[in-house]
C-alpha positions in Angstrom: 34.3 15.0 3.1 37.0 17.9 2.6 38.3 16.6 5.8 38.9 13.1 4.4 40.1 14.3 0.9 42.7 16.4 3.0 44.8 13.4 4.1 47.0 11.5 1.6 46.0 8.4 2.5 42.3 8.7 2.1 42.7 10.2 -1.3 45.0 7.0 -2.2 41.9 5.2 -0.5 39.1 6.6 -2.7 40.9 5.9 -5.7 41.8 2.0 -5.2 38.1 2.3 -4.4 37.1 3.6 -7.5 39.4 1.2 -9.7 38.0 -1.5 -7.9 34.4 -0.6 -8.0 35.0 -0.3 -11.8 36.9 -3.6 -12.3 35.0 -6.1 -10.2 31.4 -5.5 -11.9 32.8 -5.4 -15.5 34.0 -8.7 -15.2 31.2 -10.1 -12.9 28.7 -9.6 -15.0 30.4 -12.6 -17.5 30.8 -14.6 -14.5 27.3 -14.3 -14.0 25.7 -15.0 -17.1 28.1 -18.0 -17.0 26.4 -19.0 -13.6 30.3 -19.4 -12.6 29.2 -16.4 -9.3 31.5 -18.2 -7.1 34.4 -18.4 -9.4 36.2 -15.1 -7.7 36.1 -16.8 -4.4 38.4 -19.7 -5.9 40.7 -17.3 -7.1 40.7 -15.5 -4.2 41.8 -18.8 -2.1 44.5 -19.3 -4.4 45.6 -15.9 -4.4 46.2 -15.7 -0.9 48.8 -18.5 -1.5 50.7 -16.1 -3.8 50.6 -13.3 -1.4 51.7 -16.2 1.2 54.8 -17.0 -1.6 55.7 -13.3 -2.3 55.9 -12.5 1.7 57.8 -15.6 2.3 60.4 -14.7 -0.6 60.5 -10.9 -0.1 58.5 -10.1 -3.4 55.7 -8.0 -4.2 52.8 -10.1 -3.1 50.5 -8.1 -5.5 52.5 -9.8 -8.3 52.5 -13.1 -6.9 49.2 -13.6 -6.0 48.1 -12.2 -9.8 50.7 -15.3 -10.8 48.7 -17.3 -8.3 45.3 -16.2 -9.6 46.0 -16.6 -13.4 47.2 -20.2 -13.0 44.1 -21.0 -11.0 41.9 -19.7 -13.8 43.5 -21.3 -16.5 43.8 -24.5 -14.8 39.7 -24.4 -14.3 39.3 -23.4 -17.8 41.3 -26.4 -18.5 39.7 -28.6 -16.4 36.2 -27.2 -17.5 36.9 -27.8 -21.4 38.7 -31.5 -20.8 35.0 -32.7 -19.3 36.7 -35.1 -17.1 35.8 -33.3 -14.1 33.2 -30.4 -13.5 33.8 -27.0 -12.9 32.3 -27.2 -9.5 34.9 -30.1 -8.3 37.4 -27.8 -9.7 36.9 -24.8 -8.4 36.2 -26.6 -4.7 39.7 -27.9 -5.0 41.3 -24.7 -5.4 39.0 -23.6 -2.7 40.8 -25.6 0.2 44.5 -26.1 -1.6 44.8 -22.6 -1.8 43.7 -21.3 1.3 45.0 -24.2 3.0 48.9 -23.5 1.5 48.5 -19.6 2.1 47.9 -20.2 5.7 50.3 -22.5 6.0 53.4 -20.5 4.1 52.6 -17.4 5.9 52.9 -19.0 9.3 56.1 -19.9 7.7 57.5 -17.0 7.0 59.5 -14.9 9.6 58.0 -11.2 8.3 54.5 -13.0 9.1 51.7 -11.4 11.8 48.4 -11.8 12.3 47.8 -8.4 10.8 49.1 -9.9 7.6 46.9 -12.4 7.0 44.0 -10.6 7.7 44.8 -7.2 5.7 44.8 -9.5 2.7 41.5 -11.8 3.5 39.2 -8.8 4.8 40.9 -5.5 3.2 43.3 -2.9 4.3 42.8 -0.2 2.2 43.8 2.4 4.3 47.8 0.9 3.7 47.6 1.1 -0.3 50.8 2.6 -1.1 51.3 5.1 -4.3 53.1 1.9 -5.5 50.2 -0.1 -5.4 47.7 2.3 -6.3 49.7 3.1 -10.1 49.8 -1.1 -10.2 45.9 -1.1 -9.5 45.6 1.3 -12.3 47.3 -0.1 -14.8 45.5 -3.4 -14.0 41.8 -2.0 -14.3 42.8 0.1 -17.4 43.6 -3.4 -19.1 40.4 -4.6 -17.7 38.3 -2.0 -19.4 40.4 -2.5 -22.7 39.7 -5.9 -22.8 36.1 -5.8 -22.0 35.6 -2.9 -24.2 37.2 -4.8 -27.6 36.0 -8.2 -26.5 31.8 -7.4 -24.9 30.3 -8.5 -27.9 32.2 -12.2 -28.0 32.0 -12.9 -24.1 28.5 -12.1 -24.1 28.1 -14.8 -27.0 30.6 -17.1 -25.4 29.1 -16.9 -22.1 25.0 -16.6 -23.4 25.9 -19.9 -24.9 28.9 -21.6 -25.9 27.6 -24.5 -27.5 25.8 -21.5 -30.3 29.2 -19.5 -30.3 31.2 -22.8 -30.7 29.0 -23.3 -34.0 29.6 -19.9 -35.2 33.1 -20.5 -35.1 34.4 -18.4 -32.3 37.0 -20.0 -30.0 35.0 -20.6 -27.1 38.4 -21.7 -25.2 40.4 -19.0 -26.3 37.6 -16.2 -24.6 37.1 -18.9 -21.5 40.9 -18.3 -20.9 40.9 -14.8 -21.8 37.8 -14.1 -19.2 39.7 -16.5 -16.2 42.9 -14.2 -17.0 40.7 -11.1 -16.2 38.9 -12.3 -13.6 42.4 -13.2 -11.6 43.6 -9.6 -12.3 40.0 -8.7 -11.1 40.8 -10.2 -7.9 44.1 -9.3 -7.2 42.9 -5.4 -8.0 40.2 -5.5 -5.3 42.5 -8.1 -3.1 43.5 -4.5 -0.8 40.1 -3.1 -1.3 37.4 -5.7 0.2 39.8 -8.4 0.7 39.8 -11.9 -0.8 37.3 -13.5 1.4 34.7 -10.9 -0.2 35.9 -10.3 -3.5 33.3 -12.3 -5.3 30.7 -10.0 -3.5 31.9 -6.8 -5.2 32.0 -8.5 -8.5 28.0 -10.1 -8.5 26.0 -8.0 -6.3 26.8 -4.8 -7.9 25.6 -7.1 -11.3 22.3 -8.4 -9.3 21.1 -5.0 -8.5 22.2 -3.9 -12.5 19.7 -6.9 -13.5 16.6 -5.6 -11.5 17.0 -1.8 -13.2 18.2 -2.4 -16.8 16.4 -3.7 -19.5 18.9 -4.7 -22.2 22.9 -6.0 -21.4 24.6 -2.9 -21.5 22.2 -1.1 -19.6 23.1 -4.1 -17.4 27.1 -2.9 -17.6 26.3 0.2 -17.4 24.2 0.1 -13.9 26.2 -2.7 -12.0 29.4 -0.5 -12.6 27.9 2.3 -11.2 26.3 0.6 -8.0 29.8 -0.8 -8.1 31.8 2.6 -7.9 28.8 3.5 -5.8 29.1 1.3 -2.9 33.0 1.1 -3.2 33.8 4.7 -3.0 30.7 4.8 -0.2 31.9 2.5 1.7 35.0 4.0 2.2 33.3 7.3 3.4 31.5 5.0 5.6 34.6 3.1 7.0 36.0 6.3 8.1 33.0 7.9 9.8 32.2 4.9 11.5 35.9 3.4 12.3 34.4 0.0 10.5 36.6 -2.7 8.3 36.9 -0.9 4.9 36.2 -4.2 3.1 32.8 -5.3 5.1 31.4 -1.9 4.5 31.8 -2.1 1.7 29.9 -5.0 0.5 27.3 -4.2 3.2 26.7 -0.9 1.3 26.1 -2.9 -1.9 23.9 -5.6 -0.2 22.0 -2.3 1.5 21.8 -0.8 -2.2 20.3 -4.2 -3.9 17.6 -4.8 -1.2 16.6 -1.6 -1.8 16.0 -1.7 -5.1 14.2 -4.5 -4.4 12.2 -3.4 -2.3 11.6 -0.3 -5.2 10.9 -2.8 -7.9 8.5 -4.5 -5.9 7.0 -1.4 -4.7 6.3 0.0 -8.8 5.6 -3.6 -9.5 2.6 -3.9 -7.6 1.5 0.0 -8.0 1.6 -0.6 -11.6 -0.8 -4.2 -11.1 -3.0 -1.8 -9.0 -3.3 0.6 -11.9 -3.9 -2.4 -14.2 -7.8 -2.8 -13.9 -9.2 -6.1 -15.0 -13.1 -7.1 -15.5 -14.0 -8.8 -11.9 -16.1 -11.7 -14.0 -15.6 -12.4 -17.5 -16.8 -15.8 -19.2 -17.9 -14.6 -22.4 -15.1 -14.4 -25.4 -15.0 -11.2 -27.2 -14.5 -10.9 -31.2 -15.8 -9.5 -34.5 -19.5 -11.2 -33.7 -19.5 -11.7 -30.1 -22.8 -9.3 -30.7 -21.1 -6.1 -28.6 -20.3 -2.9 -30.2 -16.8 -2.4 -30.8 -15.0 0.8 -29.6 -11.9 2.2 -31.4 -9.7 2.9 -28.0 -6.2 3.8 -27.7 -4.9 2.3 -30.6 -6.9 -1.2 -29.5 -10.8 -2.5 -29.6 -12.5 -2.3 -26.3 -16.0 -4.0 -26.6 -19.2 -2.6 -24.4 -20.8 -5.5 -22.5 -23.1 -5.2 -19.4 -22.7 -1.7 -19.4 -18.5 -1.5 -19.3 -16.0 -1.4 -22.0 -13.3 -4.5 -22.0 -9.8 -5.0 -23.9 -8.3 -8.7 -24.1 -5.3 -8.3 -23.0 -2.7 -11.5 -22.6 -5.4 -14.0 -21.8 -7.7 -11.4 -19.7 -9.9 -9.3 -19.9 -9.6 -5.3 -18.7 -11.5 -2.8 -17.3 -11.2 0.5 -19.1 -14.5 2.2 -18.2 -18.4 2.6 -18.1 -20.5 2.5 -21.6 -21.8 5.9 -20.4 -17.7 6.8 -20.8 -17.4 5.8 -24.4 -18.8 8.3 -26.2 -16.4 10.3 -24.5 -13.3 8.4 -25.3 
């Protein structure tokens, strides 16, 4: 690790890592609850045509492909609210118009190499400059602003619009808001994991949050640490192992979600084996079922064919011999 922290250019590394692995979740999470998971992807399409319009002009293609991406969301939003044509049929179009034109200007232009187009579709992290990096900042501190201020009306927005719409909030006015982010989302993690895999960094991170936390900003809290997590990892990674920055990445956070999985799964069913129920149980206990009742834990177990049993959601446990009772 001191080894890598020792050159400039992994330093400027971990950090576009760790603004990204910050960024991404925070704003995934609204996608999710939204069920719009694929949204990033369509902004990342149409992005590429900005960084396609900034390389053939001799701009910043950061800038242009935020330009890009913030049209693209508001013009979904747009579309979304009219009704006259779903989101999905929306977002497909700017799926193929915007990949399709990116490809197309930056076989135009005369700067242009195949190096180009795929630093910006798969990630080049290793080539953020300090320029870049102080952009990237300033971009994910607006995110975090934003999200901070506004958690409360997203989360209504997107829980359910039709509800917030009734409570007077401008459902449109967040919708556009949230597509705004979600472009400057992609654009921050464009050099990171690259646009083809942006949308990974923003819902994984927020699937693995969802099997751990109990309670939404638990949720926030979790996915944007499995987010910084498996940014800044896979980074490490990359290096050691001479991998794409940007695939290691979201294999990390894949890796990290199946095994929590595989851990909730694991308590899940160690927990059901704890969980003792009565093997055969016909008979309906109450007041004057004709068993004696046993004060038990804060609950009524009742003694019947020698064992004591506690209804419990439409069953029936075990919790011990009648020779125990006069123990408990």
């Amino acid at each position: 690790m001191s080894e890598m922290l020792a050159l400039d250019f992994m330093r400027q590394a971990f950090v576009a890592a760790l603004l990204a692995g910050v960024a991404a979740p925070l704003v995934g999470t609204f996608l999710v609850q939204r069920r719009m998971s694929l949204i990033g992807d369509g902004m990342g399409h149409v992005a590429l045509a900005g960084v396609a319009v900034g390389i053939l002009t001799g701009q910043q293609p950061v800038l242009t492909a935020l330009v890009a991406a913030v049209l693209a969301g508001v013009a979904i939003e747009l579309i979304r609210a009219s009704g006259r044509t779903s989101g999905d049929v929306a977002l497909a179009v700017m799926f193929y118009g915007g990949i399709a034109l990116g490809v197309v200007l930056i076989a135009r232009s005369s700067a242009s190499n195949p190096s180009n187009l795929t630093a910006y579709l798969f990630g080049a992290i290793l080539t953020t400059s300090s320029g870049d990096l102080a952009l990237l900042a300033a971009l994910t501190v607006a995110v975090l602003l934003v999200t901070t201020v506004l958690r409360q009306r997203f989360f209504a927005v997107a829980n359910d619009e039709e509800y917030a719409r009734s409570a007077g909030l401008p459902v449109l006015a967040y919708n556009l808001v949230l597509a705004v982010l979600t472009a400057v989302t992609v654009v921050v993690s464009m050099r990171i994991v690259g646009l083809l895999l942006i949308s990974a960094l923003m819902i994984v991170p927020n699937a693995t949050a969802q099997l751990l936390a109990r309670s939404f900003g638990a949720s926030v809290r979790w996915a944007v640490l499995v987010g910084v997590v498996s940014s800044v990892g896979g980074v490490a990674v990359s290096y050691e192992a001479g991998t794409p920055s940007g695939g290691t990445i979201v294999l990390l956070a894949i890796g990290l979600f199946l095994a929590v999985t595989a851990a909730t799964a694991l308590v899940g069913q160690l927990r059901r084996a704890a969980h003792r129920r009565a093997e055969r149980h016909d008979h309906e206990h109450g007041p004057r079922c004709g068993h004696e009742a046993v004060e038990h834990d804060g609950h009524v177990d009742y003694l019947h064919d020698g064992h004591r049993h506690a209804a419990h959601e439409g069953h029936y446990d075990e919790h011990g011999r009648h020779e125990e009772a006069g123990t408990r």
